[in-house]
N, C-alpha and C positions, 0 to 999 in steps of 0.2 A: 676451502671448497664451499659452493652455497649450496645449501640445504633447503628445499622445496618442504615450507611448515605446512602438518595439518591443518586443517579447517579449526575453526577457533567458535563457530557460530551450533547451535543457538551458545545466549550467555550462559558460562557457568555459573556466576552467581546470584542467588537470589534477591537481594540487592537492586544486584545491574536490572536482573530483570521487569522487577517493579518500578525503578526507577524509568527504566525504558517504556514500559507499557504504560504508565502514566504521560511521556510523554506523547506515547504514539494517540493516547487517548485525547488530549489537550490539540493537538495539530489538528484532529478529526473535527473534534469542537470548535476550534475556531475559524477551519474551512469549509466546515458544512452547511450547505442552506446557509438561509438569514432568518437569524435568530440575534436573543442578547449578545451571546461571544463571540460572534461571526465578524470575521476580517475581508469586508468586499472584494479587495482587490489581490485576495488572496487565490486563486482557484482550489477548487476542492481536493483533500490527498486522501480523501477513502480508500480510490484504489491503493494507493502507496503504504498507507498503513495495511492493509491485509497483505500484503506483500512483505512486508516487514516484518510485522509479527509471526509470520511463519519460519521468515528466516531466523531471527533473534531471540523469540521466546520460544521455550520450552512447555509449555501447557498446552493442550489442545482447547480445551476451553478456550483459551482466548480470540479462537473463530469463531464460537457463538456470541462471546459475550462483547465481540464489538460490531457483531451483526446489531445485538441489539442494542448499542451504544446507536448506530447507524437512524434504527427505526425509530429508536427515541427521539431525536434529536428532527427528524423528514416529522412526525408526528408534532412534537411540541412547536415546528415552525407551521407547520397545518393548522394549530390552534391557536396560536397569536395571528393568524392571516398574516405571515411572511410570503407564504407560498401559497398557491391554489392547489386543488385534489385532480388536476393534469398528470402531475407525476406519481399518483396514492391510486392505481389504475388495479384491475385482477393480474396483472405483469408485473407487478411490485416482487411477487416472489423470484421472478429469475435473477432479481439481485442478488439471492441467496448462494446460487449457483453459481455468479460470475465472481462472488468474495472467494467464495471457499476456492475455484481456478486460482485467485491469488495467493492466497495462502499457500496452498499446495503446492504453487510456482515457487513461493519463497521456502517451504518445507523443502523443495527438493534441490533449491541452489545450497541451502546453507552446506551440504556435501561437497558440494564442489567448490564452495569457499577456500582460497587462500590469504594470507594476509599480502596479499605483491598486488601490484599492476597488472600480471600475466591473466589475474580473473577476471579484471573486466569484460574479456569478451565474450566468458561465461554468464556473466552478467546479464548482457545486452541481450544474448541469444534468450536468456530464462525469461527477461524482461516482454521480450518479442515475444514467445509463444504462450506464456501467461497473459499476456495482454489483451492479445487477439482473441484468445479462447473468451477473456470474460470481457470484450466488447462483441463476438458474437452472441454472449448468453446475455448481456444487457442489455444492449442498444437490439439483437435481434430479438429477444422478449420482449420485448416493449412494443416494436413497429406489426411482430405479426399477433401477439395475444392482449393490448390493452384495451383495444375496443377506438381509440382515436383515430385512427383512422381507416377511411372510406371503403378503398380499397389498398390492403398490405401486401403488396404482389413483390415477389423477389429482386427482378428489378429495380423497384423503388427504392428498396432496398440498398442494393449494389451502388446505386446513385448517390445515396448521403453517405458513403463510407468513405470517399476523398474528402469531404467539407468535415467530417466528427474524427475520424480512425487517428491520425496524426497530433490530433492537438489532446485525444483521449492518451495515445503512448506517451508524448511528448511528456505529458504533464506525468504520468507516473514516473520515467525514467527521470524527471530531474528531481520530485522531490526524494527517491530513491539512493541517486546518484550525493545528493546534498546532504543525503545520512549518514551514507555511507565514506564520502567525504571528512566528516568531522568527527565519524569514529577512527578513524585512521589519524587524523591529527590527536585526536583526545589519545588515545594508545602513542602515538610517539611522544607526546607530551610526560603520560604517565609513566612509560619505559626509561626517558630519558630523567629525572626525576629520580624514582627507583636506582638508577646507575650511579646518578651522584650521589646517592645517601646512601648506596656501597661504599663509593671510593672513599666515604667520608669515616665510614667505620673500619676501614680497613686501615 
């Protein structure tokens, strides 16, 4: 008979965990802005790591502390003149609001985590409505409180959210989908492994 496993997330060990959050930290950094460690053709996985980290890691902290991983890193390209102070607006803070949606997205999938197939459309659905939540608290923090523009009428609004809305999910579900991906092979890898070095002792 099959047995429907509990949720396996965040990691239990501290370890995985470090191990993982250093990566999710290194991904940030090389898709962030342009800067030294920045990978151009790479699109940014901000969102996908606070998504991530919510699911996976166990500390809360780790929502402030890769807020400010974030700010460090939009700052220190501000000061090499990577970037212009366009995006360094008095709406910089709804970023704050749109990570912590992620987070929180992935705080509350890691419950409905299974190790099958059958969650991905638990997945999708958490993906979608964390998504949305923090491109309305980013991209609409931005259009109505950063001062750029002339006039911020809802509307104008509603108009850029076919040209940004899709390519902003897009890009979180597949670096999400590509984590989660290679932990599911890395766990059959190490399960399978694990079995032979039973059968070997046995």
């Amino acid at each position: 008979m099959n047995t429907v496993r509990e949720s396996t997330l965040p990691l239990a060990s501290v370890r995985d965990q470090w191990a993982v959050g250093l990566g999710l930290a290194a991904l940030m950094i090389a898709t962030r802005g342009q800067h030294f460690a920045s990978v151009d053709a790479l699109p940014s996985a901000s969102w996908a790591v606070f998504f991530l980290a919510g699911a996976l890691l166990r500390p809360m902290w780790a929502l402030p502390a890769f807020f400010v991983l974030a700010t460090a890193l939009d700052l220190g390209s501000f000061a090499m003149g990577t970037i212009t102070d366009w995006c360094l607006s008095p709406a910089y803070w709804a970023l704050a609001f749109a990570y912590a949606s992620l987070w929180l997205g992935g705080h509350y999938y890691r419950r409905l985590h299974i190790d099958h197939w059958r969650t991905v459309p638990r997945l999708v659905l958490t993906l979608l409505a964390a998504g949305s939540l923090a491109y309305l608290l980013s991209k609409g923090g931005y259009w109505f409180f950063s001062g750029r523009y002339t006039d911020p009428t809802l509307a104008g609004f509603v108009e850029r959210i076919p040209r940004y809305y899709p390519r902003a999910i897009g890009t979180l579900a597949g670096y999400v989908g590509a984590v989660f991906i290679l932990r599911a092979v890395w766990r059959g890898i190490v399960g399978r492994l694990r079995g032979q070095l039973g059968e070997a002792r046995s």
